[in-house]
PDB file of N, CA, C and O in Angstrom:
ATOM      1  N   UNK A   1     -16.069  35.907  38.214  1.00  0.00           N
ATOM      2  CA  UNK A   1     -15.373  34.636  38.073  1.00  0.00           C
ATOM      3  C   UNK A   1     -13.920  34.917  37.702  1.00  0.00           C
ATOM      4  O   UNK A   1     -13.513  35.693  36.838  1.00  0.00           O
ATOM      5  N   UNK A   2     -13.478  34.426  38.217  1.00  0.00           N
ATOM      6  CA  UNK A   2     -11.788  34.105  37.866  1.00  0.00           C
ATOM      7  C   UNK A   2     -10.780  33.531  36.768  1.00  0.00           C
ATOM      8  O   UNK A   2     -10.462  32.354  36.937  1.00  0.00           O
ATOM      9  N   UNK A   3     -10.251  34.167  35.709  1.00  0.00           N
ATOM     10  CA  UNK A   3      -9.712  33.132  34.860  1.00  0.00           C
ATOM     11  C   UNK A   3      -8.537  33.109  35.096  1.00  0.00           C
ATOM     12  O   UNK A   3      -7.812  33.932  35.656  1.00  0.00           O
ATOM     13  N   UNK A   4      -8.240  31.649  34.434  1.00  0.00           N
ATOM     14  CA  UNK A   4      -6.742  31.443  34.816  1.00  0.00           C
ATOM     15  C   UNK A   4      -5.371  32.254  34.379  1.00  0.00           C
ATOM     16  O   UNK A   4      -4.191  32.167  34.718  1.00  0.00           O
ATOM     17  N   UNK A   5      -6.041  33.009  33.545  1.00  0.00           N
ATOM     18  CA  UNK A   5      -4.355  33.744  33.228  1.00  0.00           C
ATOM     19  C   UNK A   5      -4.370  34.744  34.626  1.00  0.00           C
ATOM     20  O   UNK A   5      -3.208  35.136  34.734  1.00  0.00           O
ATOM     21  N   UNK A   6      -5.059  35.229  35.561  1.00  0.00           N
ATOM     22  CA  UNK A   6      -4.961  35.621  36.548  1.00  0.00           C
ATOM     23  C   UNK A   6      -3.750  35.250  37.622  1.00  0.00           C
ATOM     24  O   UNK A   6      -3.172  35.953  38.451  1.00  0.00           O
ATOM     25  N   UNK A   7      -3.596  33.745  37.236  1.00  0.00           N
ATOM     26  CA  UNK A   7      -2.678  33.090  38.190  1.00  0.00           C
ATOM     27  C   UNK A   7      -1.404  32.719  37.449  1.00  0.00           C
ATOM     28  O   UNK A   7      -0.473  32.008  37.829  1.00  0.00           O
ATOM     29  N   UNK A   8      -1.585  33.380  36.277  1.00  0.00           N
ATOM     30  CA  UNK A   8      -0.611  32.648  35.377  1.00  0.00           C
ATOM     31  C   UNK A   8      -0.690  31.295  35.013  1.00  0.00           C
ATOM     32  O   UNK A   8       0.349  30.801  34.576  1.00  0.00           O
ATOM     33  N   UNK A   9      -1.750  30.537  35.098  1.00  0.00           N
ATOM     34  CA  UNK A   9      -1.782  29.432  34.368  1.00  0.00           C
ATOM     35  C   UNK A   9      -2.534  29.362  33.257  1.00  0.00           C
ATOM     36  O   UNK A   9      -2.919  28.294  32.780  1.00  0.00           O
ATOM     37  N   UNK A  10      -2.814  30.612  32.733  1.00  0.00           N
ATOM     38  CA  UNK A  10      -3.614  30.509  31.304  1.00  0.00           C
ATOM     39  C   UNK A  10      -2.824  30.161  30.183  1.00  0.00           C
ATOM     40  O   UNK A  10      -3.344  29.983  29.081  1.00  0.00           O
ATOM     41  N   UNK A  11      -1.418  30.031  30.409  1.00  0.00           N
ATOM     42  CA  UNK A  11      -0.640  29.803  29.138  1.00  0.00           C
ATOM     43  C   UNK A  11      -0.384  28.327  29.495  1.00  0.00           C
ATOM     44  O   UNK A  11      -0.311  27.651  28.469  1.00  0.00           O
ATOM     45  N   UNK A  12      -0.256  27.761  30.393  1.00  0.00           N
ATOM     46  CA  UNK A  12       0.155  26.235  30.168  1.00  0.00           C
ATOM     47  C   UNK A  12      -1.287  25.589  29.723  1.00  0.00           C
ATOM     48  O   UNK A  12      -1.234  24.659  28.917  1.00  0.00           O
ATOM     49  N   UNK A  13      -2.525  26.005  30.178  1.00  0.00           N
ATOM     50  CA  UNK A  13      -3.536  25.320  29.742  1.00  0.00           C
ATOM     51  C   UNK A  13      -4.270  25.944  28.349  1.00  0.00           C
ATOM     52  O   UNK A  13      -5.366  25.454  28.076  1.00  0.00           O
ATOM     53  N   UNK A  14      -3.971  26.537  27.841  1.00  0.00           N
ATOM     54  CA  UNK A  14      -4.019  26.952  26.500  1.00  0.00           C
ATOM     55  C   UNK A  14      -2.899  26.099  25.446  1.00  0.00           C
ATOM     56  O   UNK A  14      -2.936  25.961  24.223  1.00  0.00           O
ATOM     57  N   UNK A  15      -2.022  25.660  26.344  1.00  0.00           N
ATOM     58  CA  UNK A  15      -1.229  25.446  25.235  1.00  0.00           C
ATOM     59  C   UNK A  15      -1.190  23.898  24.552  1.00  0.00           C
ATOM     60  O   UNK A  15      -0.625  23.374  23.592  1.00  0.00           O
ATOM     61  N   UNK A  16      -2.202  23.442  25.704  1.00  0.00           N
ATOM     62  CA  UNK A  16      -2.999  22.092  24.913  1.00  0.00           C
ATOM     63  C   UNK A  16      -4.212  22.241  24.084  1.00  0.00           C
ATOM     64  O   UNK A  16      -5.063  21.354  24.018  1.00  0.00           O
ATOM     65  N   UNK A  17      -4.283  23.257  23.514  1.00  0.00           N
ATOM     66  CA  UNK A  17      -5.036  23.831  22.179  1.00  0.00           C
ATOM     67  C   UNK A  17      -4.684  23.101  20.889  1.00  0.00           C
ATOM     68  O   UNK A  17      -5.556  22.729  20.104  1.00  0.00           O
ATOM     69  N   UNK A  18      -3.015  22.850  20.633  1.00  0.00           N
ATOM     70  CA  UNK A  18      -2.116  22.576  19.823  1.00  0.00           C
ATOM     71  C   UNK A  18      -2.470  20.855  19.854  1.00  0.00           C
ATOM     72  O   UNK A  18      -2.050  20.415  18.784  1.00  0.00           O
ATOM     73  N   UNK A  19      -2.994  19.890  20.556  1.00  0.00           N
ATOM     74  CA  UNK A  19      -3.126  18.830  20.663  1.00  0.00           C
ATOM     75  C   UNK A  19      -4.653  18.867  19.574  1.00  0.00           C
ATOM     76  O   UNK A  19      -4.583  17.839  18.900  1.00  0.00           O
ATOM     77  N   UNK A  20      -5.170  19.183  19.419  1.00  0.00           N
ATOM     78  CA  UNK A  20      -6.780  19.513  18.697  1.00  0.00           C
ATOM     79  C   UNK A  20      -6.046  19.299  16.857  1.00  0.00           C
ATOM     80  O   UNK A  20      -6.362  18.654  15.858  1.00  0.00           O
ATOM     81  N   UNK A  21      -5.208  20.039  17.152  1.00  0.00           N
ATOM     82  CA  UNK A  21      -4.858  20.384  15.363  1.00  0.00           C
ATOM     83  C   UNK A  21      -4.118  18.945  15.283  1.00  0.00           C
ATOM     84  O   UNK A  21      -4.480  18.115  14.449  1.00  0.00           O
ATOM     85  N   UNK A  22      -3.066  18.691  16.192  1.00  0.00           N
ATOM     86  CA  UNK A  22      -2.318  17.290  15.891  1.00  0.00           C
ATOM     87  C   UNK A  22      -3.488  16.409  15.248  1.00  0.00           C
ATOM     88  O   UNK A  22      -3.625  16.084  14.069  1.00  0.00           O
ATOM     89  N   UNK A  23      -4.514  16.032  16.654  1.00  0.00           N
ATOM     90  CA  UNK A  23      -5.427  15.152  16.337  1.00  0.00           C
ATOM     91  C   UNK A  23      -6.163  14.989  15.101  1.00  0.00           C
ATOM     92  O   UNK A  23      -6.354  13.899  14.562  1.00  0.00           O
ATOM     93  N   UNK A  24      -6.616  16.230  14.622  1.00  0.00           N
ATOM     94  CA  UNK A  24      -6.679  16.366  13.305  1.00  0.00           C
ATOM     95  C   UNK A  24      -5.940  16.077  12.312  1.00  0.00           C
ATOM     96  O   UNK A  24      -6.204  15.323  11.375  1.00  0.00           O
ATOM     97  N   UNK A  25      -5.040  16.653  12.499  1.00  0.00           N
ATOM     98  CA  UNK A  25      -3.487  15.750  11.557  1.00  0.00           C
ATOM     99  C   UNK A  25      -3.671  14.693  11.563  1.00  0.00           C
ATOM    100  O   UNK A  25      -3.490  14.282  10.417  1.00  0.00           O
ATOM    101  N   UNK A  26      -4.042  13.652  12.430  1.00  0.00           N
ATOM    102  CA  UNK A  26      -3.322  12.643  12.446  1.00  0.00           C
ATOM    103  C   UNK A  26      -4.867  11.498  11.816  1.00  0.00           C
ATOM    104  O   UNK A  26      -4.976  10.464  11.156  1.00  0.00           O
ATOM    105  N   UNK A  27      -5.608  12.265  12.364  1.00  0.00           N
ATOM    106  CA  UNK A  27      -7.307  11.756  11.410  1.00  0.00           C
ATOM    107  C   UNK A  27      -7.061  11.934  10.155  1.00  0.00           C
ATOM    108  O   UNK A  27      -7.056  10.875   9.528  1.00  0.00           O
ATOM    109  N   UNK A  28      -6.781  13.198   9.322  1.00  0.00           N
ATOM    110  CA  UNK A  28      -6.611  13.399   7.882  1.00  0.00           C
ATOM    111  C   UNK A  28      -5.659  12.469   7.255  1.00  0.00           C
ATOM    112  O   UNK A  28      -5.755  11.994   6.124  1.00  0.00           O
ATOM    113  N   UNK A  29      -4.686  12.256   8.160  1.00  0.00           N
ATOM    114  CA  UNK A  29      -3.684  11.151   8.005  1.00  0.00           C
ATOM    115  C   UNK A  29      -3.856   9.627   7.248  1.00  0.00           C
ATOM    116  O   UNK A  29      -3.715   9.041   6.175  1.00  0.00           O
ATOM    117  N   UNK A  30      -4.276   9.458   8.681  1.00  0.00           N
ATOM    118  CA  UNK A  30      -5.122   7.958   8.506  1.00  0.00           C
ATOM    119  C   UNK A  30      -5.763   7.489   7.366  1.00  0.00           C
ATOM    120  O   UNK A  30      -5.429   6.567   6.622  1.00  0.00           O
ATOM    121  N   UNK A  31      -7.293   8.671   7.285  1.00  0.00           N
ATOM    122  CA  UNK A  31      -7.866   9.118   5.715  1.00  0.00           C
ATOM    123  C   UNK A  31      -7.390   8.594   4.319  1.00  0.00           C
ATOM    124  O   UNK A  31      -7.687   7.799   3.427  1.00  0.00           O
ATOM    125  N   UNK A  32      -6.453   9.549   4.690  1.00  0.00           N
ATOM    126  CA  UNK A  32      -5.438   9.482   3.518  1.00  0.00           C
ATOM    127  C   UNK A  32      -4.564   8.188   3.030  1.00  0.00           C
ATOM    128  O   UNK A  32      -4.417   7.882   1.846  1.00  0.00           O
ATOM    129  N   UNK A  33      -4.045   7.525   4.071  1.00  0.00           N
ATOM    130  CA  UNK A  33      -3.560   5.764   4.086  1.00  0.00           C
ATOM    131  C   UNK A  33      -5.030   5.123   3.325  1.00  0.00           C
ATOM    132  O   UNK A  33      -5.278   4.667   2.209  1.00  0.00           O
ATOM    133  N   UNK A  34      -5.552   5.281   4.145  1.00  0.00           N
ATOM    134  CA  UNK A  34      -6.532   4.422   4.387  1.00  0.00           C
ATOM    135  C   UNK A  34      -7.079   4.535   2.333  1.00  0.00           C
ATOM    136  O   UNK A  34      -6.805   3.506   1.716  1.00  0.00           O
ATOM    137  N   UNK A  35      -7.609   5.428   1.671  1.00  0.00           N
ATOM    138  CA  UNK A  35      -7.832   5.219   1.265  1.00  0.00           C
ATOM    139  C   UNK A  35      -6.839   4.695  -0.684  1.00  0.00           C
ATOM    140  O   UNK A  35      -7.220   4.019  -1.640  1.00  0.00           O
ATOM    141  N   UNK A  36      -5.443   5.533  -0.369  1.00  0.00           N
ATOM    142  CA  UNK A  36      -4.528   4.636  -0.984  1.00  0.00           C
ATOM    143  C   UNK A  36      -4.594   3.260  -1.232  1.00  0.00           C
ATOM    144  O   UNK A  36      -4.736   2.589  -2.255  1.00  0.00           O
ATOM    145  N   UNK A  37      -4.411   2.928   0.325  1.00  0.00           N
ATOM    146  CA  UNK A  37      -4.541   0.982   0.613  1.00  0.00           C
ATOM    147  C   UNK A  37      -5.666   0.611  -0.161  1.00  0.00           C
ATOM    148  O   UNK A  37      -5.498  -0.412  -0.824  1.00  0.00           O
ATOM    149  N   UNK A  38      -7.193   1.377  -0.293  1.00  0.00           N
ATOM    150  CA  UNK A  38      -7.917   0.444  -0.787  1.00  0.00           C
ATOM    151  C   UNK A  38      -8.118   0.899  -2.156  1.00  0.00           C
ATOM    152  O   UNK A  38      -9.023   0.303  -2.739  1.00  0.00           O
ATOM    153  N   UNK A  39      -7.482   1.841  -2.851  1.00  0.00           N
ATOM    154  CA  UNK A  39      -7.407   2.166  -4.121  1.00  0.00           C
ATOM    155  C   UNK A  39      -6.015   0.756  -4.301  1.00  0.00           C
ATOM    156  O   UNK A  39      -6.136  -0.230  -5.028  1.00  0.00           O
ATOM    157  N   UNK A  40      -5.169   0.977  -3.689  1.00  0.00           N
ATOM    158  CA  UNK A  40      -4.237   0.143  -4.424  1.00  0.00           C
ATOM    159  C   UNK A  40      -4.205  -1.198  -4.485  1.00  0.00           C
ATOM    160  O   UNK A  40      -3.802  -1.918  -5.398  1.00  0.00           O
ATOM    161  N   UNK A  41      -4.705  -1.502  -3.337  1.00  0.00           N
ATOM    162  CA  UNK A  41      -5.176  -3.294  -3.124  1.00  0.00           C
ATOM    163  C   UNK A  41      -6.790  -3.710  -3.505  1.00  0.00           C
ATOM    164  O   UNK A  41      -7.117  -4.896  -3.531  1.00  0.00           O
ATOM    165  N   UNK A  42      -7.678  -2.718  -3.772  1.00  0.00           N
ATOM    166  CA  UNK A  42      -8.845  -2.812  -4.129  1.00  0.00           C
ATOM    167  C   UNK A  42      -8.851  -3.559  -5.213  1.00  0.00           C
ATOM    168  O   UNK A  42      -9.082  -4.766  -5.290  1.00  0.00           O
ATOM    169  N   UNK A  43      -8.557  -2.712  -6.162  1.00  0.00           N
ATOM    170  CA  UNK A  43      -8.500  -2.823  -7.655  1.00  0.00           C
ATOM    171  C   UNK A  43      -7.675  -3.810  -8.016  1.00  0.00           C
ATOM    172  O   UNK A  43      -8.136  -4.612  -8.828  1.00  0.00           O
ATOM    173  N   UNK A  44      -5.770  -4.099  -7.355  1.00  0.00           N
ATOM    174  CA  UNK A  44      -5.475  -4.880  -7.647  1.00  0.00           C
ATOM    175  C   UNK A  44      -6.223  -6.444  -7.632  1.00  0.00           C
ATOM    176  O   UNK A  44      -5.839  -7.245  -8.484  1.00  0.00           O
ATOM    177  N   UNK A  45      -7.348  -6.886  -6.605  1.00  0.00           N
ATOM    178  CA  UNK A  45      -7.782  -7.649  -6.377  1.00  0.00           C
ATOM    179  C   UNK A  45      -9.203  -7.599  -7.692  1.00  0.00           C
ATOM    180  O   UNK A  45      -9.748  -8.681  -7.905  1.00  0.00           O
ATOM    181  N   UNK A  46      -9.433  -7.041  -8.050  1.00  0.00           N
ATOM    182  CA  UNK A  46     -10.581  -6.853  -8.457  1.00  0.00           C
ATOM    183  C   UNK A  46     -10.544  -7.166 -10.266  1.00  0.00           C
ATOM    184  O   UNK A  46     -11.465  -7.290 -11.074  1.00  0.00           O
ATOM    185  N   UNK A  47      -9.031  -7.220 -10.429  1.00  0.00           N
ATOM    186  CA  UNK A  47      -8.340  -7.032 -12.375  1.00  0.00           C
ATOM    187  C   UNK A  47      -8.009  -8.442 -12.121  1.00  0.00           C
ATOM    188  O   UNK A  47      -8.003  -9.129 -13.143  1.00  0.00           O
ATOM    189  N   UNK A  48      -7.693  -9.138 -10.870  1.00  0.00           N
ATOM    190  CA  UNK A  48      -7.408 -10.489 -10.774  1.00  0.00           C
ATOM    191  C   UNK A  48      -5.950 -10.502 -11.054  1.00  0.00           C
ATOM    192  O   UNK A  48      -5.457 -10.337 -12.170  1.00  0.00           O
ATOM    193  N   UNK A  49      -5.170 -10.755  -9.725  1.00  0.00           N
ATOM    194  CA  UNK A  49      -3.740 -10.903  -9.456  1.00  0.00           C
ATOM    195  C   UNK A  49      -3.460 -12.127 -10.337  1.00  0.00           C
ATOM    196  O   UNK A  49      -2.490 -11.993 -11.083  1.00  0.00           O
ATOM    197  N   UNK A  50      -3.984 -13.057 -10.386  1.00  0.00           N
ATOM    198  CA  UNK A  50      -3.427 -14.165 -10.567  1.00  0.00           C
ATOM    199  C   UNK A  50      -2.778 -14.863 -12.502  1.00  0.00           C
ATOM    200  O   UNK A  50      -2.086 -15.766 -12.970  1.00  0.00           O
ATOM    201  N   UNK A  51      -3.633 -13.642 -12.981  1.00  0.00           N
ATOM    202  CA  UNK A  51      -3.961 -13.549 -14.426  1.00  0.00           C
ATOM    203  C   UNK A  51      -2.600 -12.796 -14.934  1.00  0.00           C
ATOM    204  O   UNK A  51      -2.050 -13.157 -15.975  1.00  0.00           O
ATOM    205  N   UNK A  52      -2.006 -11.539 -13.993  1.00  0.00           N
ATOM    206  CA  UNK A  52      -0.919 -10.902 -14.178  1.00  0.00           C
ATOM    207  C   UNK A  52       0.461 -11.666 -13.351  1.00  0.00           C
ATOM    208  O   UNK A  52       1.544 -11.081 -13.364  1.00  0.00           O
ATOM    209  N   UNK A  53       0.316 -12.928 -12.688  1.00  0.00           N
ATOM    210  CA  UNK A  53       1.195 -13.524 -12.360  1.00  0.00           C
ATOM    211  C   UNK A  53       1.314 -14.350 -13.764  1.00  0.00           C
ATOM    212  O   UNK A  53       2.354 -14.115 -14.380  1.00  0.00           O
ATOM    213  N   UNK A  54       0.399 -15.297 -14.379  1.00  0.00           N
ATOM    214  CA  UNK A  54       0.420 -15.950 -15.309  1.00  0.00           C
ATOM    215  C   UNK A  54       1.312 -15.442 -16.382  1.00  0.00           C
ATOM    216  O   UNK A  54       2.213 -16.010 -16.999  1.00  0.00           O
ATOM    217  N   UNK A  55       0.900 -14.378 -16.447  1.00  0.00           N
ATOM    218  CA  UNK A  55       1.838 -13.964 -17.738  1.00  0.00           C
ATOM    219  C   UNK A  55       3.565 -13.668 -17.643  1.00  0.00           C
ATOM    220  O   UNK A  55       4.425 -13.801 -18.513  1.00  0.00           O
ATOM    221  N   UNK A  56       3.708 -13.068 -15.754  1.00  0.00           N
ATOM    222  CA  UNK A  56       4.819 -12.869 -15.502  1.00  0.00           C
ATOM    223  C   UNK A  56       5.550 -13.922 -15.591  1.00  0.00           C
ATOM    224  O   UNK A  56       6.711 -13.876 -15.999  1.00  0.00           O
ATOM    225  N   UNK A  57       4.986 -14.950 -15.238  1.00  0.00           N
ATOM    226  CA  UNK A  57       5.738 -16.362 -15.171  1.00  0.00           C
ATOM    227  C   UNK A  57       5.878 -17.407 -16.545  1.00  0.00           C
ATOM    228  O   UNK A  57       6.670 -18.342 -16.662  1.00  0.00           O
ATOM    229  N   UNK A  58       4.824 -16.927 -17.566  1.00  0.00           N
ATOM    230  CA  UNK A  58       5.452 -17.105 -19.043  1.00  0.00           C
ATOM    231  C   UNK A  58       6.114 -16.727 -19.639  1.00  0.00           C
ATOM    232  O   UNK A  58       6.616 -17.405 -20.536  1.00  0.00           O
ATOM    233  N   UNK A  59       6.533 -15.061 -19.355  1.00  0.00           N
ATOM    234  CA  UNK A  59       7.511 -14.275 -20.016  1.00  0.00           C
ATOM    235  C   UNK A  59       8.860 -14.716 -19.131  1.00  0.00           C
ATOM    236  O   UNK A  59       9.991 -14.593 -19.600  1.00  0.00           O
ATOM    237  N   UNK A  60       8.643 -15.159 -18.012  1.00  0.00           N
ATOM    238  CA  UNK A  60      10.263 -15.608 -17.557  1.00  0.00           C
ATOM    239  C   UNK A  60      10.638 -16.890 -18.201  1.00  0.00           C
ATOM    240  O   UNK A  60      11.743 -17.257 -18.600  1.00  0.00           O
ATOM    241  N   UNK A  61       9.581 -17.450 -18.221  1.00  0.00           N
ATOM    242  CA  UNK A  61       9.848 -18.900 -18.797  1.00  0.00           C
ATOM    243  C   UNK A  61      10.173 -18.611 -20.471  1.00  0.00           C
ATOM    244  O   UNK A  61      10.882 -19.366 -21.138  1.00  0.00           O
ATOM    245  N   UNK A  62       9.699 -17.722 -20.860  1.00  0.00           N
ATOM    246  CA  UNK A  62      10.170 -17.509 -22.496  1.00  0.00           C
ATOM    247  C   UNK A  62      11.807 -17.053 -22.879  1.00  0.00           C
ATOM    248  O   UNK A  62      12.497 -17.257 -23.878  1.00  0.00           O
ATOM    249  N   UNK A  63      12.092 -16.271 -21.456  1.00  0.00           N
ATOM    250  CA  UNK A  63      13.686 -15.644 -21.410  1.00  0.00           C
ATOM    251  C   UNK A  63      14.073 -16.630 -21.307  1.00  0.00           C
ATOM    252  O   UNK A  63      14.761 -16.940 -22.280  1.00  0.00           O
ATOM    253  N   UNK A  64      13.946 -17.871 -20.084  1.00  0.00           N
ATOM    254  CA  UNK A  64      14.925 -19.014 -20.202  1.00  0.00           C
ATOM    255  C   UNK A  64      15.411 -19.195 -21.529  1.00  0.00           C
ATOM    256  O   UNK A  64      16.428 -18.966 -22.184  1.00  0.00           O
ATOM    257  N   UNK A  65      13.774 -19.924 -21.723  1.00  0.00           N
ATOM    258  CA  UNK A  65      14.207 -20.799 -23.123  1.00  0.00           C
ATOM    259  C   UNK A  65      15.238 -19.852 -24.257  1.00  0.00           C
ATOM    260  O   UNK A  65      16.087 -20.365 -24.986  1.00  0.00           O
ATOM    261  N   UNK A  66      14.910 -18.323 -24.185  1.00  0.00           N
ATOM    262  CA  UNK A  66      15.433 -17.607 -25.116  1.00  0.00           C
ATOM    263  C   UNK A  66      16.863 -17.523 -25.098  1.00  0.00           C
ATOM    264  O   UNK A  66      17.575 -17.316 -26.081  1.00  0.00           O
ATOM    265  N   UNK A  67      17.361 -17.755 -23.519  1.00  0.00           N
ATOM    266  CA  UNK A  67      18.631 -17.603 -23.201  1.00  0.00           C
ATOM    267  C   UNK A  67      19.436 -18.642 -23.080  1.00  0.00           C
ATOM    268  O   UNK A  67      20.619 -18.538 -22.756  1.00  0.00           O
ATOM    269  N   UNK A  68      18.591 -20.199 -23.448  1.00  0.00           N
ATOM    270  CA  UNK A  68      18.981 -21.166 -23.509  1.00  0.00           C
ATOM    271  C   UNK A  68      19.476 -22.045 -21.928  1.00  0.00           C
ATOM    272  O   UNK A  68      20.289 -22.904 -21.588  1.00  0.00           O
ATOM    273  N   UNK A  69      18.527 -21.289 -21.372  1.00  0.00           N
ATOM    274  CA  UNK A  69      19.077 -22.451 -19.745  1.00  0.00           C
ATOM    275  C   UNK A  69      17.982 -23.266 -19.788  1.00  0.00           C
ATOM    276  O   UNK A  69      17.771 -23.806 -18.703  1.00  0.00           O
ATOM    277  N   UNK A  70      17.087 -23.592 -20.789  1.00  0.00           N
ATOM    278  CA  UNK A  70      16.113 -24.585 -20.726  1.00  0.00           C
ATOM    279  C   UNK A  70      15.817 -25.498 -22.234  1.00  0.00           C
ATOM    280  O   UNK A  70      15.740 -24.977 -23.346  1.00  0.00           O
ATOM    281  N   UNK A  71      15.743 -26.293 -22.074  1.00  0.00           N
ATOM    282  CA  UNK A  71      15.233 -26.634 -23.850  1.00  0.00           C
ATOM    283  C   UNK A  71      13.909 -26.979 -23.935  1.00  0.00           C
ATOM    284  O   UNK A  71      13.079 -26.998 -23.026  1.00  0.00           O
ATOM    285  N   UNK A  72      13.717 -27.364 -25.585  1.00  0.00           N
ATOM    286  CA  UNK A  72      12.546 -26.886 -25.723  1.00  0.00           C
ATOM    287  C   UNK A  72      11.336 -27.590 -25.419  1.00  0.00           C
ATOM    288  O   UNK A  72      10.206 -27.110 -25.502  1.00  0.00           O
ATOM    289  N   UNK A  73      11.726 -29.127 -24.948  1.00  0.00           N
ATOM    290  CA  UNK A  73      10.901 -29.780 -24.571  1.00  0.00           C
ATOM    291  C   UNK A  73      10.641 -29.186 -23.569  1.00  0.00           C
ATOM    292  O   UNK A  73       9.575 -28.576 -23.647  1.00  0.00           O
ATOM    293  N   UNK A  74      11.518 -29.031 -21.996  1.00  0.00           N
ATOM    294  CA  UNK A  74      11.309 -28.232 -20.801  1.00  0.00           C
ATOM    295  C   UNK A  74      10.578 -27.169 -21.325  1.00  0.00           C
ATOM    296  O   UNK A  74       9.770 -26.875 -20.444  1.00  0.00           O
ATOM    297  N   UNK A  75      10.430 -26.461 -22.245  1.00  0.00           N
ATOM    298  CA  UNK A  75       9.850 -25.320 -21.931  1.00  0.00           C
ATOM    299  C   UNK A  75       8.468 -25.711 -22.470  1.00  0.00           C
ATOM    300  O   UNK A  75       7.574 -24.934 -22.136  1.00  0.00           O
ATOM    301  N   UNK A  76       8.144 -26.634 -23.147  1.00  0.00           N
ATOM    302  CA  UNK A  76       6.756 -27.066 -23.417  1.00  0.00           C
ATOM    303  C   UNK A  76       5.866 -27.637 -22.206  1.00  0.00           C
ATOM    304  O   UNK A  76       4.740 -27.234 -21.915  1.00  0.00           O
ATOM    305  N   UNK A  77       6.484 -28.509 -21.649  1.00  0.00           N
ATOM    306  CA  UNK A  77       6.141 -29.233 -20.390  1.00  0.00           C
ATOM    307  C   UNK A  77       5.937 -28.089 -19.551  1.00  0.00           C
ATOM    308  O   UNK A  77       4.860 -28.174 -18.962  1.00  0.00           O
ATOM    309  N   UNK A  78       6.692 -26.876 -19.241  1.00  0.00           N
ATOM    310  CA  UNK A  78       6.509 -25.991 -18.197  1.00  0.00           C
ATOM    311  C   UNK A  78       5.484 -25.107 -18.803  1.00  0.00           C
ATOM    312  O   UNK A  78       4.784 -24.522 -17.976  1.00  0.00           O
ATOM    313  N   UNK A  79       5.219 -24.860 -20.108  1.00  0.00           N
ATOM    314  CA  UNK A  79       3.904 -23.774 -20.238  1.00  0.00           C
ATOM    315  C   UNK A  79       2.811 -24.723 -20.671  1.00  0.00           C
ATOM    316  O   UNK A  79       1.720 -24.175 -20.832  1.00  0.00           O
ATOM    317  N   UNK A  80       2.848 -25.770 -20.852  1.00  0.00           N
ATOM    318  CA  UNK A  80       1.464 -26.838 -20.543  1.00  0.00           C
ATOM    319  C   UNK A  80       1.235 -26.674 -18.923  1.00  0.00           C
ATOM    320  O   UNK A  80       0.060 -26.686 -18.555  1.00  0.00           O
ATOM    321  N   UNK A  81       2.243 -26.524 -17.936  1.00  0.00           N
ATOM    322  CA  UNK A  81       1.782 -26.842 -16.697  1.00  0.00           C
ATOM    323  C   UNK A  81       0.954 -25.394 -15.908  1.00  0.00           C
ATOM    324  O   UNK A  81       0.057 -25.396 -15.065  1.00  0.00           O
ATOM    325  N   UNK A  82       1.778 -24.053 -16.672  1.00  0.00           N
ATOM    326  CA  UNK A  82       1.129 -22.837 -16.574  1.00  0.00           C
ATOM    327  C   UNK A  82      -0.002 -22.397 -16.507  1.00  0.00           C
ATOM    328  O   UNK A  82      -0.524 -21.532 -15.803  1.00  0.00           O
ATOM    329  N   UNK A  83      -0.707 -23.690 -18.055  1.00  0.00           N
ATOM    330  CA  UNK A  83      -2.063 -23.464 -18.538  1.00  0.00           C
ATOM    331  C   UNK A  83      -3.221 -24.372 -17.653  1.00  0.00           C
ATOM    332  O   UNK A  83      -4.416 -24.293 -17.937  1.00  0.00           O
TER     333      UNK A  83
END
């Protein structure tokens, strides 16, 4: 039987060998996203986003008032509406 480096084409078709490892690369890749995304959005969903907005949005509302662009009635009315 005949192989191709005989004709000299054993090096161009060998040299899609190098496509095998990419592909691999690019699987381990993915992997790797993939499981970031659901470590990082998993959990965030899971501690309850909405509980760490609450607070973000009382502590801004506490700087107002602290910094005086709100008074204090406004700031009662706005963390009654929080709750």
């Amino acid at each position: 039987m005949l192989g191709l480096g005989m004709f000299g084409l054993g090096h161009m078709f060998g040299g899609f060998r190098f496509l095998g490892g990419l592909f691999r690369l690019a699987v381990i890749a993915a992997v790797a996203v993939g499981v970031v995304y659901a470590v990082r959005y998993g959990t965030g969903r899971s501690r309850g986003e909405s509980g760490a907005r609450e607070d973000s949005s009382l502590e801004i509302l506490r700087r107002r008032y602290a910094n005086g662009e709100i008074s204090k009635e406004e700031f009662e009315q706005k963390k009654n509406d929080l709750s």
